[in-house]
Structures are given as structure tokens and as C-alpha cells.
C-alpha positions as CSV (number, residue, x, y, z in Angstrom):
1,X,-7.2,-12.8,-2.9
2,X,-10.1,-11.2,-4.5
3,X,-13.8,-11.7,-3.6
4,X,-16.1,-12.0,-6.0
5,X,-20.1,-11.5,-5.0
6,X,-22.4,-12.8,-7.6
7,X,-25.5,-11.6,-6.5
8,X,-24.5,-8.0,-6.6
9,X,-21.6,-8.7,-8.9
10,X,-19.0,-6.9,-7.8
11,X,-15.5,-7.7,-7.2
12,X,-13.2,-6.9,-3.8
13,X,-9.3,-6.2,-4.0
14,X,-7.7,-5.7,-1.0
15,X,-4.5,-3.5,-1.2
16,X,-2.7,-3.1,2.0
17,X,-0.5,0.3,2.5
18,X,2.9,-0.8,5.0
19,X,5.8,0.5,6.7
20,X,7.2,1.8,9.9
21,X,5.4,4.0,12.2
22,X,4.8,7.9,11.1
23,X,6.2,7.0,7.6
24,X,2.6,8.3,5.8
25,X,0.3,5.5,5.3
26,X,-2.8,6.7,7.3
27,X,-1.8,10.3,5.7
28,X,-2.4,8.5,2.3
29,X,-6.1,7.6,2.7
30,X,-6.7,10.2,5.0
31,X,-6.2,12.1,1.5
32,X,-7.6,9.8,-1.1
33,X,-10.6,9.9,1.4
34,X,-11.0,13.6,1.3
35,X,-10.2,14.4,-2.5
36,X,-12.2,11.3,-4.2
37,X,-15.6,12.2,-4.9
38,X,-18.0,11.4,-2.7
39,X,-19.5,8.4,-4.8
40,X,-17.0,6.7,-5.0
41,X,-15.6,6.3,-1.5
42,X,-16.4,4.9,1.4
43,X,-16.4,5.2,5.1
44,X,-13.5,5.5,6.8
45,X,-12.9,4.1,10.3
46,X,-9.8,4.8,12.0
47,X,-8.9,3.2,15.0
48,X,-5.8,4.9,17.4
49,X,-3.9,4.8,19.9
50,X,-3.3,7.4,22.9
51,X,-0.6,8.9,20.9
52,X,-3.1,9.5,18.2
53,X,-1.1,6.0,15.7
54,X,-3.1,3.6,13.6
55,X,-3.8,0.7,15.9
56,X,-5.7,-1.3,13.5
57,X,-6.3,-0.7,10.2
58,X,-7.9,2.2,7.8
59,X,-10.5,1.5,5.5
60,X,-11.5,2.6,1.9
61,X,-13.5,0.9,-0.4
62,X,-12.8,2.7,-3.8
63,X,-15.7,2.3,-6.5
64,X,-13.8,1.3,-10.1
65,X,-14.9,0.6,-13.4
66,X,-17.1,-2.5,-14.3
67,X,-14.3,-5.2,-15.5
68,X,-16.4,-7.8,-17.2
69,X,-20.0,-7.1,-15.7
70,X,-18.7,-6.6,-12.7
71,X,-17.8,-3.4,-10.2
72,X,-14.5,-3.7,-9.1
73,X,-13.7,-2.2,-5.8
74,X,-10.3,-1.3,-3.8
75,X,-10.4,-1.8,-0.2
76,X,-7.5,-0.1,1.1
77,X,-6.1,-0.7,4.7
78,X,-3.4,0.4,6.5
79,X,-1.0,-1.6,9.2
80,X,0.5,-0.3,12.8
81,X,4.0,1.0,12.2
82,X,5.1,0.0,15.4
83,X,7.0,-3.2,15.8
84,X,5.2,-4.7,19.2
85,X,1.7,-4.5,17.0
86,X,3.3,-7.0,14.6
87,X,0.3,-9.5,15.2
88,X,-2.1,-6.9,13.7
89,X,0.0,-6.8,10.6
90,X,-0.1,-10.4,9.6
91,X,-3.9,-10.3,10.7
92,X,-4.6,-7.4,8.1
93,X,-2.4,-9.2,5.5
94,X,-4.3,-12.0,5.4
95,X,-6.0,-12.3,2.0
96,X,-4.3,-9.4,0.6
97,X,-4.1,-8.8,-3.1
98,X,-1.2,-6.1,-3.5
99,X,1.0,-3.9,-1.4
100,X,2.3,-0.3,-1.4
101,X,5.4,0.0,1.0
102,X,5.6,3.6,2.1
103,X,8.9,5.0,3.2
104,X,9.9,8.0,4.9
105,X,12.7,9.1,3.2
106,X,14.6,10.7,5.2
107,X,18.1,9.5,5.8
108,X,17.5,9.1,9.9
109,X,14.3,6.8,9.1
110,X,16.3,4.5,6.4
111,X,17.2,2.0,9.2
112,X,13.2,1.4,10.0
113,X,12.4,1.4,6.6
114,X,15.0,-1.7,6.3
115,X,13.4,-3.4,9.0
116,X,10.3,-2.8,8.4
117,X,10.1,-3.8,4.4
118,X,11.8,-7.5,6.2
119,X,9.2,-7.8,8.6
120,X,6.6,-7.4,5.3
121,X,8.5,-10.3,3.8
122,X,8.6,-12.6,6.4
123,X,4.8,-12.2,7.3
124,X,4.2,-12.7,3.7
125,X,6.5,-15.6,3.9
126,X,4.2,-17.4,6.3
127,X,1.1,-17.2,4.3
128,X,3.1,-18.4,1.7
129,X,3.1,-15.4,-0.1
130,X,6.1,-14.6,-2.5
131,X,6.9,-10.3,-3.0
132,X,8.4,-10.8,-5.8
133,X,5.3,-12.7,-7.4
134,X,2.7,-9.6,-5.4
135,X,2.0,-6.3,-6.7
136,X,3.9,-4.2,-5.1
137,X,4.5,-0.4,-5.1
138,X,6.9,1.7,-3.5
139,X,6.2,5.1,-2.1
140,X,9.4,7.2,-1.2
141,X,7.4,10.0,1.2
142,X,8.4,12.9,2.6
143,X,10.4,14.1,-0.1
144,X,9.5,17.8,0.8
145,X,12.0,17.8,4.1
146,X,14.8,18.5,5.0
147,X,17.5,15.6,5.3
148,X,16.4,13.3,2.2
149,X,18.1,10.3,0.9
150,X,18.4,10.8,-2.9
151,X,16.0,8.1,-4.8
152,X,18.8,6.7,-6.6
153,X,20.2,5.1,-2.8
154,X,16.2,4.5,-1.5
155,X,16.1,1.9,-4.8
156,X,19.4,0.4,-3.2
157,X,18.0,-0.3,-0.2
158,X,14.6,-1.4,-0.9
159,X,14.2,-2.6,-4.3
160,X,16.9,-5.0,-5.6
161,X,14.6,-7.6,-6.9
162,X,14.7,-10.1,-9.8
163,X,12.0,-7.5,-11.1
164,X,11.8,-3.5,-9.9
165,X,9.1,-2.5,-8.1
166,X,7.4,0.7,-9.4
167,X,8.4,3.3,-7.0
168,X,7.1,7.0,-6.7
169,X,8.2,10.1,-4.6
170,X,5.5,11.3,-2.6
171,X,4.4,14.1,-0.3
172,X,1.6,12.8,1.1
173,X,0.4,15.9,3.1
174,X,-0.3,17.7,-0.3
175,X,-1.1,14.9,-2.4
176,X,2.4,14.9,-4.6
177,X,2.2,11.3,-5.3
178,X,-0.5,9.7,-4.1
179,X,-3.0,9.4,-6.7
180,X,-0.4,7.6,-8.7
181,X,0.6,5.1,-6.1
182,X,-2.7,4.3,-6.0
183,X,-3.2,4.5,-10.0
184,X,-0.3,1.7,-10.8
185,X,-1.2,-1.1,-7.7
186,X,-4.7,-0.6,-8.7
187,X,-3.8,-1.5,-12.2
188,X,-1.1,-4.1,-11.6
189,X,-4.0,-5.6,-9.1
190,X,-5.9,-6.0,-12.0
191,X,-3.2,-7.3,-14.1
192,X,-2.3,-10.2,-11.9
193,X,-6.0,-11.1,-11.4
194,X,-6.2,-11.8,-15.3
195,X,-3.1,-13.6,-15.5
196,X,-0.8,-11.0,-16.7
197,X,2.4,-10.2,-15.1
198,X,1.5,-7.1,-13.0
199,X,5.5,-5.5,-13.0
200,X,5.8,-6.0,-17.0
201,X,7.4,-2.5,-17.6
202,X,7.6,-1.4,-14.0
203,X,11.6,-0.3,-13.8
């Protein structure tokens, strides 16, 4: 949920990038962090494992406009993609405000992107958080190798909801992509925080 700090009036949303290991998250901030200008980023601390894998988390606090006298700012985090870290996911989940699922989409990681988009729901499920009531964008990565599932089949694996997630095809390494993942769950963050219905028009 957001934080709100009247004293220096400012506003905290905290978006959460997820998925399976190597999929692209930490590539995503790695290049919002390098490409935003300078005033309107943060620090980045990256903690990682021997093998060189976010351990914990990525973060990002991205400067926005003033919504109603106050700054509005994105803290962006990223989750371990490996399964036996699943305790560090539901800690950095806690208090989230919206979610971008990144999937490699390669046909040979479509299995681990199955299991891991469950494993989001079910530690959503026990904070009693509903996806299909979260902000929530999908980011089809990796669209630049060889051995791609066509977007058409990535929808009919991950997002047969009541209502569409936004998805986008990405290519994180360059930057194909990312600035508009972040674009639409910074908006539809923004959307459900005044009472609108943040995937109005998302299909």
C-alpha cells in the first residue's frame, strides 16, 4: 500500500518486478537506472549471489510528478527467481502496490514461467491479496532470440483473467520495452490509488 509522508509530502508506491530466475527483472532496472536522468533516480543496491543472481531485492526510487501537492515516487524492487529463495519473495511483496511479471519467452522457459506466475498468486494469496484486483503488467522478454513462443500462445498461458493484463514485448538488454512497462503500472498504480479501476482499457 502506499506511504504517504506529510512532513515532506511525498507519496511511496512500491511496484515489485517478478518471475523465474534469469527471465530479465534485474536487467530491467539495471536499465531504467542507467537511462533515467540522474535527478530523478536513486541508488541502486544490488545484492547477489556467487553465481552473480539477485538474492534480495533491487532498488529504485523513481521521482514523478506532484499528484495533489504531493511528490509521488516509484520504488521498484526485484524478487530471487529461484524457487528455494521463496521466503524472500513474500518478504519483498509485503506492502506492494503493483506488479510487473517478466517472462522469458522462449519456448524452453514457458514451463518456469507457469510456475513461477502460481507461486506470485499464491504468495499474494496469503496476504490476502487478489491479482486480478492488483495492477499488474506483463512483460514478454527476450523477444530478440532465437526459439520464441509467439505472443498470441504467451497470453494463453499467462493471462486468461476475468480482465487482461496489459502485456508488452520486451528486450530488456536494449531497452525495447521497458520504459513502457514501467509507463502503464506506474499509471494504473495511480489509477487504483484514486479509486479508478487500474485495467479499464488494458486488453
Amino acid at each position: 500500500m502506499s506511504v504517504i509522508n506529510y512532513a515532506a509530502k511525498t507519496v511511496n508506491f512500491k511496484i515489485v518486478y517478478y518471475g523465474p530466475g534469469v527471465a530479465g527483472k534485474t536487467t530491467n532496472l539495471q536499465l531504467l537506472h542507467r537511462r533515467l536522468p540522474e535527478e530523478s533516480r536513486g541508488e541502486m543496491v544490488t545484492l547477489n549471489t556467487g553465481d552473480d543472481r539477485t538474492l534480495f531485492f533491487d532498488f529504485l526510487p523513481v521521482s514523478a510528478l506532484d499528484v495533489r501537492g504531493f511528490a509521488t515516487r516509484f520504488q521498484l524492487y526485484t524478487v530471487p527467481g529461484q524457487p528455494y529463495y521463496n521466503m524472500t519473495r513474500k518478504l519483498v511483496l509485503r506492502g506492494l502496490d503493483g506488479v510487473v511479471f517478466v517472462a522469458d519467452s522462449q519456448w524452453a522457459r514457458a514451463h518456469d514461467a507457469v510456475a513461477s506466475f502460481r507461486n506470485l498468486e499464491e504468495n499474494l494469496r496469503q496476504y490476502g491479496v487478489d491479482l486480478d484486483r492488483l495492477p499488474c503488467v506483463l512483460q514478454y522478454n527476450k523477444r530478440d532470440l532465437p526459439g520464441v513462443a509467439p505472443r498470441e500462445y504467451l497470453d494463453f498461458l499467462l493471462n486468461r483473467r476475468r480482465a487482461p493484463m496489459p502485456a508488452f514485448e520486451a528486450v530488456a538488454t536494449t531497452g525495447a520495452g521497458v520504459f513502457e512497462t514501467l509507463n502503464r503500472i506506474a499509471r494504473m498504480v495511480l489509477a487504483a490509488e484514486f479509486g479508478a479501476d487500474p485495467r479499464a482499457g488494458a486488453a
